[in-house]
C-alpha positions as CSV (number, residue, x, y, z in Angstrom):
1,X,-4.6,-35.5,-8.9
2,X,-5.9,-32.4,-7.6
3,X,-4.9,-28.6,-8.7
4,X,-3.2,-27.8,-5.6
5,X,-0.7,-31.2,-6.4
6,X,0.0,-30.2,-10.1
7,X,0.7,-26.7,-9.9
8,X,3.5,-27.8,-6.8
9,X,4.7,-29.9,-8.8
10,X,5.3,-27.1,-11.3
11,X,6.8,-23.8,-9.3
12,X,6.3,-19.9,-10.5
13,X,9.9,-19.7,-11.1
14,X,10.3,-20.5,-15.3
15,X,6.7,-20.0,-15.8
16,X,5.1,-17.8,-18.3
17,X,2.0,-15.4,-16.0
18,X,-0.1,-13.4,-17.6
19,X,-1.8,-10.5,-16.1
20,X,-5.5,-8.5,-17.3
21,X,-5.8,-5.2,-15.8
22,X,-2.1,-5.9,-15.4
23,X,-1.3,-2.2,-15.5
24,X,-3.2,-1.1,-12.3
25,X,-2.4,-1.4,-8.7
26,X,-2.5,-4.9,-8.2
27,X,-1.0,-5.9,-11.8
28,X,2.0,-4.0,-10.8
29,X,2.6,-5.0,-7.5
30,X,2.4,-8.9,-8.5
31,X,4.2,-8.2,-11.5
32,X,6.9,-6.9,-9.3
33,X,6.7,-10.3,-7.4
34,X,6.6,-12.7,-10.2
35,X,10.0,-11.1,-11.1
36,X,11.5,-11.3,-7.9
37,X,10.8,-15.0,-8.5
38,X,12.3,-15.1,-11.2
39,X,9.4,-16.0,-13.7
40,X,11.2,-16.4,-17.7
41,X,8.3,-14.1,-18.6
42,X,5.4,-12.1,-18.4
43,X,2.5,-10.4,-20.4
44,X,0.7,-7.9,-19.0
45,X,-2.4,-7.0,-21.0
46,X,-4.4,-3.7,-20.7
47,X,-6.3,-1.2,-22.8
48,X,-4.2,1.8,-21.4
49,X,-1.3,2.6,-23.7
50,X,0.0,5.3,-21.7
51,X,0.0,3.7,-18.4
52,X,1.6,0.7,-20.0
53,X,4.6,2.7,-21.2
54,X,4.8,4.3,-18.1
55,X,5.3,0.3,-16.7
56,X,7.7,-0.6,-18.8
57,X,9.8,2.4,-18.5
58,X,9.7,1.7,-14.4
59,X,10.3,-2.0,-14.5
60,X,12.6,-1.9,-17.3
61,X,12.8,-5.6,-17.7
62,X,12.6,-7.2,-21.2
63,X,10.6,-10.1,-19.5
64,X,7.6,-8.2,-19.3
65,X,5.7,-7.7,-22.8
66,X,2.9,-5.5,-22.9
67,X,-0.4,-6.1,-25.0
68,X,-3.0,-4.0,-26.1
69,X,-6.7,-5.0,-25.9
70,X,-9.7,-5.4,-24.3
71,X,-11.3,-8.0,-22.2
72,X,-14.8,-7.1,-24.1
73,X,-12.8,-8.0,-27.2
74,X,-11.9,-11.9,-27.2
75,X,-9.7,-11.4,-30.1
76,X,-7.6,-9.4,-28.5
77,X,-7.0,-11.4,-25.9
78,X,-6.0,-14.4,-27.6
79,X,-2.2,-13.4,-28.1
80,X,-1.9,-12.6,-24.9
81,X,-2.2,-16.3,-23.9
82,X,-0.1,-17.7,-26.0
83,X,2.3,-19.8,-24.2
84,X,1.1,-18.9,-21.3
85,X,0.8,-21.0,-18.1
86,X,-1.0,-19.7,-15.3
87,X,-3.3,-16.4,-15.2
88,X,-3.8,-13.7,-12.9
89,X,-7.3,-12.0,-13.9
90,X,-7.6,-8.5,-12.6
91,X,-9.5,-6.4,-15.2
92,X,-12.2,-4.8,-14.0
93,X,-15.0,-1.7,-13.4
94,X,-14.1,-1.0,-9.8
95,X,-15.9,2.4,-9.1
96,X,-19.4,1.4,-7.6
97,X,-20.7,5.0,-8.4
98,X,-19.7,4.9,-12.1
99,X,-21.3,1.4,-12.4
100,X,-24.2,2.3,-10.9
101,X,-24.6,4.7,-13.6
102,X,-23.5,3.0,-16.3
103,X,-24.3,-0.6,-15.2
104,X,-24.6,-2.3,-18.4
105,X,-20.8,-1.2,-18.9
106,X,-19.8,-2.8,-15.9
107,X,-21.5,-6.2,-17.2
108,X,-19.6,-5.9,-20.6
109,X,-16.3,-5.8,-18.7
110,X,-16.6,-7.6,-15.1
111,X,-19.2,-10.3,-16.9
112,X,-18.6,-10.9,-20.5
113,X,-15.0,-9.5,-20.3
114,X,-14.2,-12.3,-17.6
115,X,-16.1,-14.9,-19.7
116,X,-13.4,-13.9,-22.6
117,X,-10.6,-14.3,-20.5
118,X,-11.9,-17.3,-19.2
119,X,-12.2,-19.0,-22.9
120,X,-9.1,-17.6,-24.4
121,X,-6.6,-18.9,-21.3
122,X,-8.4,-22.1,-21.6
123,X,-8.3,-22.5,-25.7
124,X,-4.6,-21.8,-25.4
125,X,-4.1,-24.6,-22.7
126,X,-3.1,-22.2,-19.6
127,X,-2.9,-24.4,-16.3
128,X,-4.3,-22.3,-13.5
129,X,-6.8,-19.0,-13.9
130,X,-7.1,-17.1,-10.7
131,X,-10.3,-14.1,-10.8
132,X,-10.4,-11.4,-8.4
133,X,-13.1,-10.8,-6.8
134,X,-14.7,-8.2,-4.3
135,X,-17.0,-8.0,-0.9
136,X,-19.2,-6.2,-2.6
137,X,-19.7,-9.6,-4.8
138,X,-21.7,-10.6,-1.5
139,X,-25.4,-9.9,-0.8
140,X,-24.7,-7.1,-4.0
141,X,-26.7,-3.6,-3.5
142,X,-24.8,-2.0,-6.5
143,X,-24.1,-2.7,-9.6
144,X,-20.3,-3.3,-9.4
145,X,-20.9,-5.9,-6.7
146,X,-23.8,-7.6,-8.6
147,X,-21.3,-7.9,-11.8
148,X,-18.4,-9.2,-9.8
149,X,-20.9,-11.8,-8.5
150,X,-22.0,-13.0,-11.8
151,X,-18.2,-13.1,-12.1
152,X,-17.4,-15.0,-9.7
153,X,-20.6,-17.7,-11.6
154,X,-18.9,-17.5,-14.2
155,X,-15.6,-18.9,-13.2
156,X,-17.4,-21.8,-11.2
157,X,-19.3,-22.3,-13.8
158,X,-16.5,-22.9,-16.2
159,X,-15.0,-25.3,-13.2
160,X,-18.1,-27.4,-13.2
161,X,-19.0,-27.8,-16.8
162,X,-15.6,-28.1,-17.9
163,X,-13.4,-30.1,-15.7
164,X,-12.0,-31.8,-17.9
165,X,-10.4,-28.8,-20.1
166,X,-7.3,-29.3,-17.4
167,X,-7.6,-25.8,-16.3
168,X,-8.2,-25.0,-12.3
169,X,-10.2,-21.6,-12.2
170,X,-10.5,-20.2,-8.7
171,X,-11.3,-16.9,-7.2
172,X,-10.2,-14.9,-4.6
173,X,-12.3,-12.3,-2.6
174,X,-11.1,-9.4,-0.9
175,X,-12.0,-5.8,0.5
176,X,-10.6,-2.4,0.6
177,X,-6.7,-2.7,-0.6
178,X,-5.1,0.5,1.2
179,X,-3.5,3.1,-1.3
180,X,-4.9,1.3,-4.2
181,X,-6.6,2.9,-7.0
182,X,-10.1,4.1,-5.6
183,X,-8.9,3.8,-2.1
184,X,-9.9,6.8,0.7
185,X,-6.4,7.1,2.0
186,X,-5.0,8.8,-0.8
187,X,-7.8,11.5,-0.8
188,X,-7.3,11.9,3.1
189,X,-3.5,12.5,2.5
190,X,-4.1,15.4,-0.2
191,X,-6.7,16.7,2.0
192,X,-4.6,16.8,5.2
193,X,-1.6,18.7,2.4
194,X,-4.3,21.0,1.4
195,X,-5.5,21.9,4.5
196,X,-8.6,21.4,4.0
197,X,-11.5,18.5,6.3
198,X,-11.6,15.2,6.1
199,X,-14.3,14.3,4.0
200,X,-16.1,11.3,5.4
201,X,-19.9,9.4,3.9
202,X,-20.2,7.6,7.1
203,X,-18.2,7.6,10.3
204,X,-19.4,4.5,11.7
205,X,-19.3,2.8,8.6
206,X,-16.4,0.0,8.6
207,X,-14.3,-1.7,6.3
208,X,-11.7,-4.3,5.8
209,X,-8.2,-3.4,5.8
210,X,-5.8,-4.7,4.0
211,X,-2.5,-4.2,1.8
212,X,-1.5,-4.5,-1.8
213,X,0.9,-7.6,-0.7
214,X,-2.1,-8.9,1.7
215,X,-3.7,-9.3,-1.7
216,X,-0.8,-10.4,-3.3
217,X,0.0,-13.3,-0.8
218,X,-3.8,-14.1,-1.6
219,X,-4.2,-14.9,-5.0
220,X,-0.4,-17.1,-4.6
221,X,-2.5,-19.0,-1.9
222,X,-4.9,-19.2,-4.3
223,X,-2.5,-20.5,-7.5
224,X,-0.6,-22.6,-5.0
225,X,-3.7,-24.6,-3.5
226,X,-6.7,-23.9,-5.7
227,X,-8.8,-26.9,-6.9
228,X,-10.9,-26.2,-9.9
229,X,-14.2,-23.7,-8.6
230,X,-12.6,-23.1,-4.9
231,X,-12.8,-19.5,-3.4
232,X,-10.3,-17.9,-1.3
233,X,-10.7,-15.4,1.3
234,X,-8.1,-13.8,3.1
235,X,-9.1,-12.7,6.6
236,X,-8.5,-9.4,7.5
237,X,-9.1,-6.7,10.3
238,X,-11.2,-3.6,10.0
239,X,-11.7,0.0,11.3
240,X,-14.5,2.4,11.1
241,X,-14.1,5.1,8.7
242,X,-13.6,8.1,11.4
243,X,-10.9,5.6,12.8
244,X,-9.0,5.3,9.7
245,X,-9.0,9.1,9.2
246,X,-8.4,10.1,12.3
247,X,-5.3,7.3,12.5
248,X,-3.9,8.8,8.9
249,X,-4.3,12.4,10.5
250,X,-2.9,11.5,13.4
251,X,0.2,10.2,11.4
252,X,0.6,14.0,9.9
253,X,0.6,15.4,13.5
254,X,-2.9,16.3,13.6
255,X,-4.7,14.4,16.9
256,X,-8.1,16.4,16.4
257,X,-8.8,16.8,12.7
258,X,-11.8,18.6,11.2
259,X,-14.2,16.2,9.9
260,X,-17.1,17.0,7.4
261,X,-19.8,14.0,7.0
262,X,-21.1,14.0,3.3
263,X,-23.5,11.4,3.6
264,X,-23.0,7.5,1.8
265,X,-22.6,7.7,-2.1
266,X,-24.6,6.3,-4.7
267,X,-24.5,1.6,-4.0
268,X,-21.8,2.5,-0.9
269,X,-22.6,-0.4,2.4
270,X,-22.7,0.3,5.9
271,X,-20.4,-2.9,6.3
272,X,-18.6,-5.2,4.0
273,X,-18.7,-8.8,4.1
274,X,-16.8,-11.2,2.5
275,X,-18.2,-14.6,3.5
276,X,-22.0,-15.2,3.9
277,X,-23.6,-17.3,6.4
278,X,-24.3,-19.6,3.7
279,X,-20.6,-19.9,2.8
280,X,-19.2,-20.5,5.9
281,X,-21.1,-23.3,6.7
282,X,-19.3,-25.1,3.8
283,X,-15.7,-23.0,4.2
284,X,-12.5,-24.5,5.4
285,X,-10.4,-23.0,8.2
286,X,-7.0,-22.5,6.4
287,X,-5.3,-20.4,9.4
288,X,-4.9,-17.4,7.7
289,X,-7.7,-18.3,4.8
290,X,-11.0,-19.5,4.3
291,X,-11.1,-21.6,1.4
292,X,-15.2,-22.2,0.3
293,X,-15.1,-24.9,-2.4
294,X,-17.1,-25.4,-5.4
295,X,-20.6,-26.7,-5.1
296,X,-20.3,-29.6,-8.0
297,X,-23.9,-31.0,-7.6
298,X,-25.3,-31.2,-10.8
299,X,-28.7,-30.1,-12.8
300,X,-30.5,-32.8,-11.7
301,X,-33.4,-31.2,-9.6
302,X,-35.4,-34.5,-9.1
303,X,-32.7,-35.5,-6.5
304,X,-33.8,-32.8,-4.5
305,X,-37.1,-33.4,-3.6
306,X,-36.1,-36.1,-1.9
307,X,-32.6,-35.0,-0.5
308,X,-31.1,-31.7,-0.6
309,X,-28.9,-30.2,1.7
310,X,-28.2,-31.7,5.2
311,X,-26.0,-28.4,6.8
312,X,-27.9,-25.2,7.2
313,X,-25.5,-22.2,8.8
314,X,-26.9,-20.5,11.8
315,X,-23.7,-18.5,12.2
316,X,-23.1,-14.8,10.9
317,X,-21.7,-13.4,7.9
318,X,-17.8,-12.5,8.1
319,X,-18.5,-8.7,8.1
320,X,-16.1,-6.0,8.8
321,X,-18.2,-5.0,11.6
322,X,-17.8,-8.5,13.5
323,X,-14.0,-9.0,12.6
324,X,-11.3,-7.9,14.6
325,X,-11.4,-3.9,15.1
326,X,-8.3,-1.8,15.3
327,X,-8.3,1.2,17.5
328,X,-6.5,4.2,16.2
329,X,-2.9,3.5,17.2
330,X,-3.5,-0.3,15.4
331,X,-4.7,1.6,12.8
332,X,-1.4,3.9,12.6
333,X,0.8,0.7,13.0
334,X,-0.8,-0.9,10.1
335,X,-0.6,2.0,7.8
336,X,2.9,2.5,8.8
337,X,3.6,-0.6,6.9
338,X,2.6,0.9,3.5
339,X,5.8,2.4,1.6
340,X,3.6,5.5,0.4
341,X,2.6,6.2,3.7
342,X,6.3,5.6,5.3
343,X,7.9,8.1,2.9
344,X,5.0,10.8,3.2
345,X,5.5,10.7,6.5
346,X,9.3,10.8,6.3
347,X,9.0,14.0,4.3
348,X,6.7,15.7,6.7
């Protein structure tokens, strides 16, 4: 019986979720969503305590418990899990110029931190782990994106060697989430209030565009159909960064803002990409997904000097500079469908 089968057979409504990092942007909008779906409970685990009070005192519903801990710390993680059945994974280093500075932090948190999380949901007997996971996990120049890939090994790593624990662990990638915490919109908005030029690295440099509830309706594809090691990407459309802040101006009644190019920032791309040639030669088409799944060959190398493998990709990556690209009104349209940006621009 495969993942996908057991977990239908079992829906989010009456389940216990857990959620790490469960205090930032995209632990509070799923957390949001589990209760809409009525879920009997959920515990959201963090290391902020002030940010989790601030949670509790805006969702004000006594099926959310809050824990306190780290992911570097396995112990603390442990009660987290208790009872729990499936797992959302979402703590993380995020910044790619902090880790690039201090990447051996990002390695304690995105790499061992994960590896904890991984250990504790399956000792307690949790029935579906889903990581999160980044672009910048692909063809890594920066530290964050290096850790995030060893990340990402470490999940399919735990679905090879220990299938038979009973626990799927999948992973979703993603790219930019608009509005999120580290996201450019934000800082164009309070730059546009202030007066004062767009700030941009790169104006031809593009990215993937996508919303908190793109990413939401992600990882649920992923809990819903996941079989043990799979990866999930969500396909998404893309701008270049004079696009998006010219479209965000634009929004604020400005058509021909003043733009000052900085130059790119410590581990920043040109483009992101999501799946590499060598993935999509073994990914899935799942209309609005790709699913790649996991590579379960094992460690014995003598097969392969007689046989390896038979598929070699001559296709591209799936970049942000070859997916669809949104003008500036598209652009507009898009944002328009983020609640931040409808009531800014209400209030204008």
């Amino acid at each position: 019986m495969t993942a996908a089968a057991t977990n239908n057979q079992r829906p989010i409504a009456g389940s216990v979720v857990a959620i790490t990092g469960g205090t930032g942007s995209f632990g509070s909008t799923m957390a949001r969503s589990l209760l809409e779906r009525n879920v009997e409970r959920i515990h959201i685990f963090s290391r902020d305590e002030a940010k989790q009070d601030d949670m509790r005192r805006r969702l004000n519903d006594e099926r959310v418990r809050f824990f306190l801990g780290d992911v570097r710390d396995e112990s603390s993680i442990v009660p987290a899990m208790r009872g729990v059945d499936y797992v959302f994974h979402a703590a993380a280093l995020k910044q790619v110029p902090s880790c690039e500075f201090f990447p051996q932090q990002a390695v304690l948190t995105n790499v061992n931190g994960s590896h904890n999380v991984i250990r504790a949901a399956s000792n307690a007997g949790v029935r579906s782990l889903v990581c999160l996971s980044t672009d910048k996990a692909v063809y890594p120049v920066n530290a964050m994106g290096m850790s995030k890939a060893l990340m990402e090994k470490t999940a399919q790593a735990f679905a090879r060697n220990f299938s038979e624990s009973g626990m799927a662990v999948s992973v979703t990638r993603y790219g930019n989430v608009m509005y999120s915490r580290g996201s450019v919109i934000p800082l164009f908005v309070r730059q546009l209030q202030d007066g004062k030029p767009l700030t941009l690295t790169e104006p031809s440099m593009t990215r993937f565009l996508m919303s908190l509830g793109d990413s939401v309706d992600l990882v649920d594809h992923a809990f819903t159909n996941a079989a043990p090691g799979d990866l999930f990407i969500k396909k998404a459309p893309a701008s270049t960064v004079e696009t998006l802040a010219r479209a965000v101006a634009s929004l604020f009644g400005i058509d021909d803002p003043d733009i000052r190019v900085i130059g790119i920032r410590h581990g920043e791309k040109m483009h992101e990409t999501l799946l590499s040639r060598e993935e999509i030669v073994k990914a899935s088409d799942e209309g609005e997904y790709f699913r790649v799944p996991l590579d379960a060959r094992s460690l014995q190398y003598e097969l392969y000097f007689d046989e390896g493998e038979t598929a070699i990709s001559r296709s591209e990556d799936y970049t942000s500079a070859n997916t669809y690209q949104l003008n500036i009104e598209e652009t507009k349209e898009l944002l328009m469908r983020l609640p931040e940006v409808r009531q800014l621009v209400g209030e204008r």
